[in-house]
C-alpha positions in Angstrom: -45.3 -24.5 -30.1 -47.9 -24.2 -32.4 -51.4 -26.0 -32.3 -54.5 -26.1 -34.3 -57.7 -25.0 -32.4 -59.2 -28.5 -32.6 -56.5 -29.6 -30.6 -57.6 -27.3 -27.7 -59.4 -29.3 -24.8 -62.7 -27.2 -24.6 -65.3 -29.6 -24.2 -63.5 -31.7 -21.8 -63.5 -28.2 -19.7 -67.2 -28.0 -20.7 -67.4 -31.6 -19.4 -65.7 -31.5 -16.4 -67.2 -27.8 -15.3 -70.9 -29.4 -15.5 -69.3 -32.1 -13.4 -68.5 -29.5 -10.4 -64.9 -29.1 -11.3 -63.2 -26.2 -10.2 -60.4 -24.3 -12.4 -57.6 -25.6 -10.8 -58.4 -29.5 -10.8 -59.3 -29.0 -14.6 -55.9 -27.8 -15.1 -54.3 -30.4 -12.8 -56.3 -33.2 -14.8 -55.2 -31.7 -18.4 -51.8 -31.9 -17.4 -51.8 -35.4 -16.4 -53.5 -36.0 -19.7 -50.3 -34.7 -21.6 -51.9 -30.8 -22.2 -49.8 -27.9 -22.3 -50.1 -24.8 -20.0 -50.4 -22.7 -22.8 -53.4 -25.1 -24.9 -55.4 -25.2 -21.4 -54.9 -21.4 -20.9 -56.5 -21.0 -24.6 -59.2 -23.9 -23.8 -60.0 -22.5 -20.4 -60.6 -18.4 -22.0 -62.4 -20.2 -25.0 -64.7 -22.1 -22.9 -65.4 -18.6 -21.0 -66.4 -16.8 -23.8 -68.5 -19.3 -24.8 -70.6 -20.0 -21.8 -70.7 -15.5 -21.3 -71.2 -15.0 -25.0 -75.2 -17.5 -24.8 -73.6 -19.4 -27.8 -75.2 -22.5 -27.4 -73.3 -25.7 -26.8 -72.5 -28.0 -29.7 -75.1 -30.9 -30.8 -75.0 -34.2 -29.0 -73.2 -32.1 -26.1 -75.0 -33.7 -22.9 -73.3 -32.1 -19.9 -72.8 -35.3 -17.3 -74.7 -34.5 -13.9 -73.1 -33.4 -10.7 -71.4 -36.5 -8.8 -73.4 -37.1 -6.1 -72.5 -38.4 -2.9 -68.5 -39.5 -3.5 -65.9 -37.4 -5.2 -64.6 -37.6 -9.2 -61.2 -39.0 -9.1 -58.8 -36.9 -8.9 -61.4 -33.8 -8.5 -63.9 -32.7 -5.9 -66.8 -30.1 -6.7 -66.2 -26.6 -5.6 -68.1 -23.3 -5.2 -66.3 -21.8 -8.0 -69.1 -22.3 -10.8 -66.3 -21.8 -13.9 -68.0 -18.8 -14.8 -64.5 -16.8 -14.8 -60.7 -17.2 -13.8 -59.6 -16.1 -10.7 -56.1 -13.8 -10.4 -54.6 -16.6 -9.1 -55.5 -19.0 -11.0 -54.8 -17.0 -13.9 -50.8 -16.1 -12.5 -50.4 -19.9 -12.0 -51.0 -20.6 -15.8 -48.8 -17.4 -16.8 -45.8 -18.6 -14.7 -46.6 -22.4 -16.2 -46.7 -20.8 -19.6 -43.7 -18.3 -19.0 -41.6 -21.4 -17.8 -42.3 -24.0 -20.7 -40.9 -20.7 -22.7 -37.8 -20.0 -20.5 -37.6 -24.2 -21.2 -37.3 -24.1 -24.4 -35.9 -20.7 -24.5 -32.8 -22.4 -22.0 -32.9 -25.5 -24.3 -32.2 -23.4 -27.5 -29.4 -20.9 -25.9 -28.0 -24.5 -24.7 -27.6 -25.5 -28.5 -26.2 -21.6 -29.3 -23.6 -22.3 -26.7 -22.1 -25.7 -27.4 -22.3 -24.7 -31.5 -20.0 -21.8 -30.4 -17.9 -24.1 -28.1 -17.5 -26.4 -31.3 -16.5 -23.7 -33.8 -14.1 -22.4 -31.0 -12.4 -25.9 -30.9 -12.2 -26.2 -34.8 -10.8 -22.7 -34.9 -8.0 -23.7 -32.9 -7.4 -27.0 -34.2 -6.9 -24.2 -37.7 -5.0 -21.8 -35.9 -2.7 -25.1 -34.7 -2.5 -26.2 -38.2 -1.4 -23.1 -40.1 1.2 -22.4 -37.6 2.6 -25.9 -38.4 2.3 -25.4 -42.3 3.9 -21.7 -41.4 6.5 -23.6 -39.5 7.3 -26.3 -42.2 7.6 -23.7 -45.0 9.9 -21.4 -42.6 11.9 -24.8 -43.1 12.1 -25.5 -46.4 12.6 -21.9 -47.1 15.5 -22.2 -45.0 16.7 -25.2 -46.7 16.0 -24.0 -50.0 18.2 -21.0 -49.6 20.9 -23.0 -48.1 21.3 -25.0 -51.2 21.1 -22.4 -53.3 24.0 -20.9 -51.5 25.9 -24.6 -51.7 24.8 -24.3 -55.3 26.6 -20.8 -55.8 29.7 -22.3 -54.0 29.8 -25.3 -55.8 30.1 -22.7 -59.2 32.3 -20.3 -58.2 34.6 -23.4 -57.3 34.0 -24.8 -60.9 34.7 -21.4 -62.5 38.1 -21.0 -59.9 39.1 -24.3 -62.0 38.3 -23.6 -65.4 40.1 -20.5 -64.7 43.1 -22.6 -64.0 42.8 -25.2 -66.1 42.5 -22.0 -69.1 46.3 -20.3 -67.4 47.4 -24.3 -67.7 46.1 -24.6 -71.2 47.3 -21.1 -72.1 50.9 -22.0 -71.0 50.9 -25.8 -72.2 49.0 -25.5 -75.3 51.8 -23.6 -77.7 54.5 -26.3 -76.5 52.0 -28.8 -77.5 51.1 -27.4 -80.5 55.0 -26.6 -81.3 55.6 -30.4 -80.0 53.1 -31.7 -82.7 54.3 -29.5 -85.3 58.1 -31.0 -84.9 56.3 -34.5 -84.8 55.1 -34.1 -88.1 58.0 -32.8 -89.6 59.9 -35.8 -88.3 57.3 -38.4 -89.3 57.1 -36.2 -93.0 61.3 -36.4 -93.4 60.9 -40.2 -92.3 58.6 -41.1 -95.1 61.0 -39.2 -97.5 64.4 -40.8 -96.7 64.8 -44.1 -99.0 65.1 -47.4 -97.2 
């Protein structure tokens, strides 16, 4: 996550460290206030620096006293002066830091693995659909072919007949043509007798 330096709470560590607050309720009082580990890590080293390097504090910067007598809500002064970071303290922001990451990191590979789960189910719903479009064109391949051979049937059966009907014609058409012939000499020596 990224963040802009202003955004880091130093001076409220400033604040709360003049106040008698130890490490460990400043970083307990920055979560509650909606802080990151990882922006109160980089607050808590850049207030360090500042208070080892003598760079003075900025103007209008009026640490508030020591509470005296009762105890700052939800703090209580300790010996630790905030001069440094103990080990401890410093493991407890790593492993707040290191599991925001493996949150996000967990969030992210959660995304990664219902995206594949998605393409997996639309792959299959593909693989489904070109089997059925392989199994409809096995089909009208099939039928295709079977009327082409109901086709080739129905022509060899029309060529059987015009082969017959040809012998028919081949046999009936002189006696036809010889019956004509003798009907139009008959009709020619009937229009040449006299009534």
């Amino acid at each position: 996550m990224a963040y802009k330096p202003n955004d880091l709470p130093v001076d409220q560590i400033r604040a709360m460290r003049a106040r008698g607050f130890d490490n460990n309720q400043i970083v307990q009082a920055l979560q509650r206030n909606g802080y990151s580990s990882t922006q109160i890590f980089d607050a808590l080293n850049q207030a360090d620096l500042v208070a080892g390097s003598g760079i003075p504090e900025p103007p209008g910067f009026a640490p508030a006293p020591p509470p005296q007598g009762g105890s700052a809500p939800d703090a209580a002064p300790a010996a630790d002066s905030g001069a440094g970071i103990s080990s401890e303290e410093v493991e407890e922001l790593v492993e707040s830091v290191i599991s925001e990451k493996w949150d996000e990191l967990s969030k992210d590979i959660n995304k990664i693995v219902e995206w594949k789960a998605d393409v997996e189910t639309k792959l299959i719903k593909l693989d489904q659909r070109l089997e059925s479009i392989k199994d409809d064109f096995d089909k009208l391949h099939q039928a295709i072919i079977g009327k082409i051979g109901e086709y080739d049937k129905n022509i060899l059966e029309v060529g059987a007949e015009i082969k017959a009907m040809e012998k028919v014609f081949s046999k009936v058409l002189p006696v036809f043509t010889e019956n004509v012939n003798e009907l139009s000499r008959i009709t020619q020596n009937i229009k040449k007798k006299p009534e």
